[in-house]
C-alpha positions, 0 to 999 in steps of 0.5 A: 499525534504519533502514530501507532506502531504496528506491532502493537494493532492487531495484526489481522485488522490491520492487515484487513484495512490495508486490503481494504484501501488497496482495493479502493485503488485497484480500479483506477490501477486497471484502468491504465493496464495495471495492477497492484498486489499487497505483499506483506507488512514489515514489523516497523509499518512499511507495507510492501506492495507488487506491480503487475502488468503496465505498472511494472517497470512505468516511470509513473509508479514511483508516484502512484505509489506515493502520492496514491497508495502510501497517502491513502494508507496513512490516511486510513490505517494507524501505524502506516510508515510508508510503502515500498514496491518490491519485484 
């Protein structure tokens, strides 16, 4: 079944679950000097996440961010495309 496009959620809902998933994931992030920070929603459903402290710059971000955070997203919020970090 395709996904929804964002555009046609409500944008505070779906803004609500992708906070909600990412505060799931923040404690595991802390744990090893990190953290993460959601940024914003593109109208095409790419959310834009920041990171902070350890993460910045780890060559293991890249993976957190796709294995971790994207997969969890598309699991739990409708209309999730994929995730990109930005600075």
């Amino acid at each position: 079944m395709p996904q929804t496009a964002p555009s046609t959620l409500d944008p505070g809902e779906t803004r609500a679950k992708i906070e909600k998933v990412i505060e799931l994931i923040r404690p595991a992030v802390q744990a090893d000097g990190g953290d993460l920070e959601f940024v914003d929603i593109t109208p095409t459903g790419i959310v834009r996440i920041r990171f902070h402290g350890a993460c910045v710059g780890c060559p293991s971000s890249t993976i957190t961010l796709q294995t971790g955070i994207e997969r969890n997203l598309k699991a739990h919020v409708p209309g999730i495309m994929g995730v990109e970090a930005v600075e």
